[in-house]
N, C-alpha and C positions, 0 to 999 in steps of 0.2 A: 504494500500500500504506500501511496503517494504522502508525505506527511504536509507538502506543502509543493507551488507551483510555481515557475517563475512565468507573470503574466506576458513574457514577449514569445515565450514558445506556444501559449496557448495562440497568441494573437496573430503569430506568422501559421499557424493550421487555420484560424479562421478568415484570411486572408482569399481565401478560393470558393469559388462556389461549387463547386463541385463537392469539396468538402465539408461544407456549411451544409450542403442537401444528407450527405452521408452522415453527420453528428445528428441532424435534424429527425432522421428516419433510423437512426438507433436507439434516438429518443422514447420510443415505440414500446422498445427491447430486442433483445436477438437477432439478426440476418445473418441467411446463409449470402456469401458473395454472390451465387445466380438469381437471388433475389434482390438485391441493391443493384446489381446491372441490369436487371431487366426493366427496375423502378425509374432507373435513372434514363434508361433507352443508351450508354453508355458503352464499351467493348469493355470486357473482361479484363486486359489491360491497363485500360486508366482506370477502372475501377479498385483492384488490387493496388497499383501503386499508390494512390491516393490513402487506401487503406494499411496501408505497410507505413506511410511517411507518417501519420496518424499515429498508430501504434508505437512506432517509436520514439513518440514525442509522450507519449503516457494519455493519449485522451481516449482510445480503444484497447481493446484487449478481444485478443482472439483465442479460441477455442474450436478442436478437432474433434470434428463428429465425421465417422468414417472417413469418407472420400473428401468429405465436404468441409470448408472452413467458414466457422460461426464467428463472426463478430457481433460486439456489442460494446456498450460505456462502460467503463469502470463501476462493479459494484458502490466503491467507495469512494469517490471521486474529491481529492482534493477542496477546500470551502472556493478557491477560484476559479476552476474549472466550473466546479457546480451551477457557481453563480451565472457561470457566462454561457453556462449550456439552457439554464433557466432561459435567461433573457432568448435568446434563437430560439428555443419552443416559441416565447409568447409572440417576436419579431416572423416568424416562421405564417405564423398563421392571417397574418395580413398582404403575402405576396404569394401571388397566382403561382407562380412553378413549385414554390412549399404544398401549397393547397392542393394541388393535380398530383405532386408525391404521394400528400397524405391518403388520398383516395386510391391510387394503385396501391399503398401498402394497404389498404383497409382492404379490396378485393384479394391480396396476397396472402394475409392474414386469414379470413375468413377460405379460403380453401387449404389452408393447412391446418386449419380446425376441424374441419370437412373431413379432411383424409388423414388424419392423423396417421400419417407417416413422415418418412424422414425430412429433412429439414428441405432439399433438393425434389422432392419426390413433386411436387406440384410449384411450378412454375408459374409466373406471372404472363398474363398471354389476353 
């Protein structure tokens, strides 16, 4: 666990929008990477490295379910990060491409409830 943050590594991650929409829709909780690429309409490539430069900045943390790699926010997230991931949910929900996110992750969600199978097993489509 993070005991504290230095706010210029959070602030050069939030710097991109591509990764503002990735912090935004982990928000949520959990994604498999075929589901943040497919949310994003993205290639698998910029998706992972966005998500790898992320992680090693300490604002994700990933986890291996089979084949598949789960990201998510840090259980315990730093009070800076915390703060700054708050502010992007409530900044999130006043601009249209957050909005269009949150609804493909809402249809994502709901069919992996549906099928309760693996995290990849039902795809955003």
């Amino acid at each position: 666990m993070l005991r504290g943050m230095d706010l210029v590594r959070i602030y050069e991650c939030l710097c991109d929008r591509t990764r503002l929409r990735l912090l935004a829709l982990l928000g949520g909780g959990p994604l498999c990477v075929c589901h943040l690429q497919a949310i994003l309409g993205e290639p698998q490539v910029k998706v992972s490295k966005h998500l790898a430069y992320l992680k090693e900045r300490g604002l994700v943390e990933s986890n291996r379910e089979g084949n598949w790699m789960v990201y998510s926010l840090p259980a315990k997230p730093p009070r800076e990060l915390a703060a700054n991931l708050a502010c992007l949910q409530d900044c999130a929900a006043e601009d249209p491409q957050f909005r269009r996110d949150a609804a493909k992750l809402a249809k994502v969600r709901d069919r992996l409830a549906k099928a309760e199978a693996a995290p990849c097993a039902v795809r955003e489509g």
